[in-house]
N, C-alpha and C positions, 0 to 999 in steps of 0.2 A: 215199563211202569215202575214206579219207585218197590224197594223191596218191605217188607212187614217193619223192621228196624225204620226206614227211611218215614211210614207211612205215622211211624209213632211220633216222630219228631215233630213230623209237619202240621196234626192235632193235639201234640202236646203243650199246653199252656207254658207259655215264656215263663224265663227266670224274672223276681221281682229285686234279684240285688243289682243295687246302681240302678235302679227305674227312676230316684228322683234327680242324680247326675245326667241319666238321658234326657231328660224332661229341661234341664238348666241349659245340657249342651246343645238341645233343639232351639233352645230360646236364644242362647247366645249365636246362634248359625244365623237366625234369622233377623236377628241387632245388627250383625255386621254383613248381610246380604245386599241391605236398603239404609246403611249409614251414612256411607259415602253420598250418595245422591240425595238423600233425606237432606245433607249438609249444604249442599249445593242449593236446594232450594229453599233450603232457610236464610242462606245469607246473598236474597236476591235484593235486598237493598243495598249491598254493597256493591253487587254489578249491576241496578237501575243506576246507581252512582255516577261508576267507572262507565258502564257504558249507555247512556242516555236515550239513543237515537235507537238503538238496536230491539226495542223489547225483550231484554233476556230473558224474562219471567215465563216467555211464553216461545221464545225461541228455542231457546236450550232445554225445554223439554221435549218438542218437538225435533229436535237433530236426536236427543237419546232415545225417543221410541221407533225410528226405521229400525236400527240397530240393533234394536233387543228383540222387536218382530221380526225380521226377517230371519234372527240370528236361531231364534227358538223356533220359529218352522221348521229352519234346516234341520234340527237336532229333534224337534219333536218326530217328523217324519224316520228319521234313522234311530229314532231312542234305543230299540231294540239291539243295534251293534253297538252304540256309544258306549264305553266305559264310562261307566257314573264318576270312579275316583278322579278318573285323569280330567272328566268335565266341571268338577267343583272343583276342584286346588286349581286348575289353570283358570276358572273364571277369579278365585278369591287372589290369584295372584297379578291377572289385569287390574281390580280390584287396588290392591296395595300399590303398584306401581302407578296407575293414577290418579289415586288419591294423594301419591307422594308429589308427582309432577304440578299439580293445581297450585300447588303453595310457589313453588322452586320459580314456574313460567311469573305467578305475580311479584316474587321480587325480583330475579330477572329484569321485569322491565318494571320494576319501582311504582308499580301500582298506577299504570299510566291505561289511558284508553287506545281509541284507536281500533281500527279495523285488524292490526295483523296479530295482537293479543285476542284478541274478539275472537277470531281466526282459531286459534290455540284454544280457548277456552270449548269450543263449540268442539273440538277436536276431541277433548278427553270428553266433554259428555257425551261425542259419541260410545269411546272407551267402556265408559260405566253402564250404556246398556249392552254393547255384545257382552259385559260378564254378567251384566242381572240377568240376560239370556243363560248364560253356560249356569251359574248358581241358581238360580231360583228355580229354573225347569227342573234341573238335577234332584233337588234338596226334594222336592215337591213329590215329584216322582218316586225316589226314594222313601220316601217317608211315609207311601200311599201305601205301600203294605204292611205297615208296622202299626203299632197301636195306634187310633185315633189321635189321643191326648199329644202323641209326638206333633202332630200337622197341629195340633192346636197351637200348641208352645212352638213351634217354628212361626205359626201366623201374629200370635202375641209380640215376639220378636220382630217383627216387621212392622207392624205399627209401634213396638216400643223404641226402634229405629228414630221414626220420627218425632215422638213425645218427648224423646231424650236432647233432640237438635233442636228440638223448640223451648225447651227448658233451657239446655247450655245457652241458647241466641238470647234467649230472656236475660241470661247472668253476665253475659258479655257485652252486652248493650249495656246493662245497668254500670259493668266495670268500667268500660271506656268512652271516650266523651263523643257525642250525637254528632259527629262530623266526620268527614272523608278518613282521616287515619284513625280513628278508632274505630269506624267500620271496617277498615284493613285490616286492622288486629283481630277484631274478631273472628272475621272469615279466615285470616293465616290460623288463628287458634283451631278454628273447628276440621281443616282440612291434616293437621299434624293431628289431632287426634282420631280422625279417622283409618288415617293410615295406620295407628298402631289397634284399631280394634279388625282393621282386614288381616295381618299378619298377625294376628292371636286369634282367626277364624280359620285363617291358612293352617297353621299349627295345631289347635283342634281338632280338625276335620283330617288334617294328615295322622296324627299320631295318638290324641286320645280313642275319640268318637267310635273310631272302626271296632278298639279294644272291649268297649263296654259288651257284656254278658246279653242283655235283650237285645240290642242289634246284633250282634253276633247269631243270635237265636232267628230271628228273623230272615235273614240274610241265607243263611243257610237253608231254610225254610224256603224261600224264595227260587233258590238255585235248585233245591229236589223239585220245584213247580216249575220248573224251563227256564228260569231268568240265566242269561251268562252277563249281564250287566254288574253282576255284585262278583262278580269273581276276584278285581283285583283289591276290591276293599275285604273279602273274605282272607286273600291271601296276606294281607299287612297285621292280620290281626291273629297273622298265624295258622290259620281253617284252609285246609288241604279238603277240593274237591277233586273226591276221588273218583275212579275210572267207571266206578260202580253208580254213583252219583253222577255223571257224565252220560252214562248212559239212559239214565231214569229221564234225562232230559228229551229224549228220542220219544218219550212214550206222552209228551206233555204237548200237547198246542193249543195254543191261542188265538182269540180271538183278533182279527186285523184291527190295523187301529179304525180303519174305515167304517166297519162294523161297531167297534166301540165309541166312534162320534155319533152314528145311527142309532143309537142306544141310549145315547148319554146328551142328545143335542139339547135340553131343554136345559140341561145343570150348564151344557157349553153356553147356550143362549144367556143364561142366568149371569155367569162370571162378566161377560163382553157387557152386558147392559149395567150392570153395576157399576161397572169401571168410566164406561162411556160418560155414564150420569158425572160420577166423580170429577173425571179428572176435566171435563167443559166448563165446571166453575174452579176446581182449585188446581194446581195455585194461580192460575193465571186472572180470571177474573177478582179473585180474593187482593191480588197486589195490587189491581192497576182499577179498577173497576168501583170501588167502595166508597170512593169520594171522600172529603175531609173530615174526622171528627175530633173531638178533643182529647183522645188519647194521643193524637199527631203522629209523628214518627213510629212509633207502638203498634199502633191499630192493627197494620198490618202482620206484625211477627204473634199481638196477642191471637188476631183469628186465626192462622194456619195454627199457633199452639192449642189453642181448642177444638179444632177438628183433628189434629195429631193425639189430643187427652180422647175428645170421643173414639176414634179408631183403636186407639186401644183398649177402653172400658168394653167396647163392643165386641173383641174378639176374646175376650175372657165370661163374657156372657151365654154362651152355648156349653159353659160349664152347668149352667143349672139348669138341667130339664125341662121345668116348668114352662122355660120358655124358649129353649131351643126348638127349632122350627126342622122338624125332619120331613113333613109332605113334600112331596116336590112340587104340586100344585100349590103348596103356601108358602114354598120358598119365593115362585115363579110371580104370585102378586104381591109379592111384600115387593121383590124388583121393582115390577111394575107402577107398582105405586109409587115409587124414588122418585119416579119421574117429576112430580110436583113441586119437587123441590126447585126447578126448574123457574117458574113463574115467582115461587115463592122470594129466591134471591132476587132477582131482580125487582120487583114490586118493592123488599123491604131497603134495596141499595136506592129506590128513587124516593123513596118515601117515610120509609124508618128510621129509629135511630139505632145506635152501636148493640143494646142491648140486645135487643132482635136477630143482628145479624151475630152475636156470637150465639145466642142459642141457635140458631140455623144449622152454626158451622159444627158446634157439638153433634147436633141431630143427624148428620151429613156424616159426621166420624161415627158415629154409634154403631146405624145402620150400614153404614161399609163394612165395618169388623166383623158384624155379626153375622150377616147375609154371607160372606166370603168365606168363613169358618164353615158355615151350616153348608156351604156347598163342598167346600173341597173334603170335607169328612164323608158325608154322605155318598158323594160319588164312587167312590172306587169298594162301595160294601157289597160283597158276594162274589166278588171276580178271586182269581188267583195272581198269585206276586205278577208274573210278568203284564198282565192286563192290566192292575192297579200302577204300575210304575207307569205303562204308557197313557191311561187316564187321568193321573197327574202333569203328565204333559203336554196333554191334551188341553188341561183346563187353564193350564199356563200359557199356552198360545191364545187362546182367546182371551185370557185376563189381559196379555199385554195387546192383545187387537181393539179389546179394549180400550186402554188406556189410548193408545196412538189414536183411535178414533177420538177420544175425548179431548186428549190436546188438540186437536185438529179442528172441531167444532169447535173448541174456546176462542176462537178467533173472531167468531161469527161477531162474538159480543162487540166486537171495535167498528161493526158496523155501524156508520152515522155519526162517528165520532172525530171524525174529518183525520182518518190516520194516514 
């Protein structure tokens, strides 16, 4: 059992210096977790361009969710041995190296189509999800024992991922001209700049992040509760667990993860239905599916930017009380209710006009940020560091079971459409 010294620690209220650097550096982890691929599906009018036949829109999101599923069961399952450090810098550093490759293979072959680029491109998206597997479980997990508002600003970060690739797509459009090489340029612009915000999350997460005061507070906190997952980010930051602490570890167990899905299946059930909902209309029915309006070539980059602006208004909205949603039964029917959205797109893609369907896609982003917030905070309240880290990975494996379920369904919509 931990000693009187160890047990003061572990109820002692964290340091607040650097709390609002922690708070920037969770948000910037979470910008550059979901940039790279947020980039990738922004600039899918560039490869419905390049490659016509293929539905990329709905392809390449499909080849990157086996990858990030399978990749994060494997590790959700072993969380408990994984070294947290060596699993976020090796996912941020697949990350950087193909985000770099994306650019390189399209001049390479000079922006030509063709099945063996096709090939290559479907290749790195698989890339991007085995590392949003290694990073986003990691970060998540991580983050599940540390102050709330951390998981918040890492989730703000992930939808501001996207609002930010939807803004640059807006600016890059506007810069270069509505044809084949201006839509080249923009997507080579968005993937050089992704590459330099993965290796400035690499660098962060290597050498600031670990240093700061409340995660150091934390972390150590976590290690006197049995975690050996933070040992090697304790030791970068200088924090020698000692043999005395080593041992307090003997006196700490936890609960299996098995147990903790038995526990927590309703918040699991919660994050997979969310996502499901999500990701069966965007982005794939969003790009291909909306039919003509007079925004023309636009249309489609302004709805994913409005469901990218909702997603992120929504996950800064469990800041105020009032209406942050803690029941578990009122998170479970707010889900529930998502579903209508269902009908709702469709009905106003056959029969509405533009107006409608961007308030949809706002509504669609809102409630994604906020429901996703309200879950992953809530879940891991009352357990100790090592059960909080694997219930955040827990709820990552099924956010991305999600997702892949939802690409997966989006296909359905092409039924009758003579594809």
């Amino acid at each position: 059992m931990p000693s009187s010294a160890e047990m003061d620690l572990i109820t002692a209220k964290p340091p607040t210096k650097g709390r609002s650097a922690a708070y920037l550096m969770c948000w910037l982890l979470g910008l550059g977790s979901l940039f790279t691929w947020n980039s990738m599906l922004t600039v899918m009018d560039y490869y419905s361009h390049v490659f016509p036949d293929y539905h990329p829109s709905r392809v390449l999101t499909l080849v990157y969710q086996p990858f990030a599923f399978i990749t994060v069961g494997i590790l959700t399952y072993y969380e408990a041995k994984v070294d947290t450090r060596f699993r976020i810098l090796f996912g941020f550093s697949v990350f950087f190296v193909s985000s770099t490759l994306v650019p390189i293979l399209d001049l390479a072959t000079s922006g030509h189509g063709g099945i063996g680029p096709y090939i290559g491109v479907c290749v790195l998206s698989a890339c991007f999800g085995l590392a949003d597997a290694f990073v986003q479980g990691g970060i998540v997990g991580d983050l599940s024992y540390m102050h709330p508002n951390f998981l918040q600003s890492f989730s703000a970060g992930l939808a501001a991922s996207g609002a930010a690739t939807s803004s640059l797509r807006l600016i890059t459009k506007a810069s270069f001209p509505d044809t084949k090489v201006g839509l080249r340029k923009g997507a080579l612009t968005f993937f050089f700049i992704s590459a330099f915000f993965e290796l400035l999350c690499l660098i962060l997460y290597a050498v600031v992040f670990p240093k700061l005061e409340m995660v150091k507070h934390y972390r150590k906190t976590a290690a006197l509760e049995g975690a050996t997952t933070v040992n090697a980010d304790l030791a970068a930051a200088g924090v020698v667990v000692t043999d005395l602490e080593k041992d307090s570890e003997k006196g700490n167990t936890r609960l299996s993860s098995l147990a903790l899905l038995s526990q927590n299946v309703d918040y699991a059930f919660d994050v997979f239905a969310i996502y499901v909902l999500t990701l069966s209309i965007f982005p794939g029915f969003l790009a291909e599916d909306t039919g003509s309006h007079s925004l023309g070539s636009w249309y489609v980059v302004v709805l994913i930017t409005m469901y990218n602006l909702g997603d992120l208004v929504g996950r800064y909205l469990p800041l105020i009380k009032a209406i942050k949603i803690k029941s578990r039964v009122g998170i479970l029917a707010a889900v529930v209710a998502r579903f209508a959205f269902i009908p709702a797109f469709y009905l106003t893609a056959k029969y509405g006009d533009q107006g409608w369907m961007l308030m949809l896609c706002i509504l669609l982003g809102i409630t994604n940020g906020h429901l996703t917030v309200c879950v992953l905070v809530e879940a891991p309240r009352g357990y100790k560091g090592p059960e909080q880290n694997a219930i955040g990975n827990i709820l990552v494996f099924f956010l991305l079971g999600g997702i892949f379920a939802g690409v997966t369904l989006d296909w359905l919509w092409l039924i009758g459409k003579g594809w």
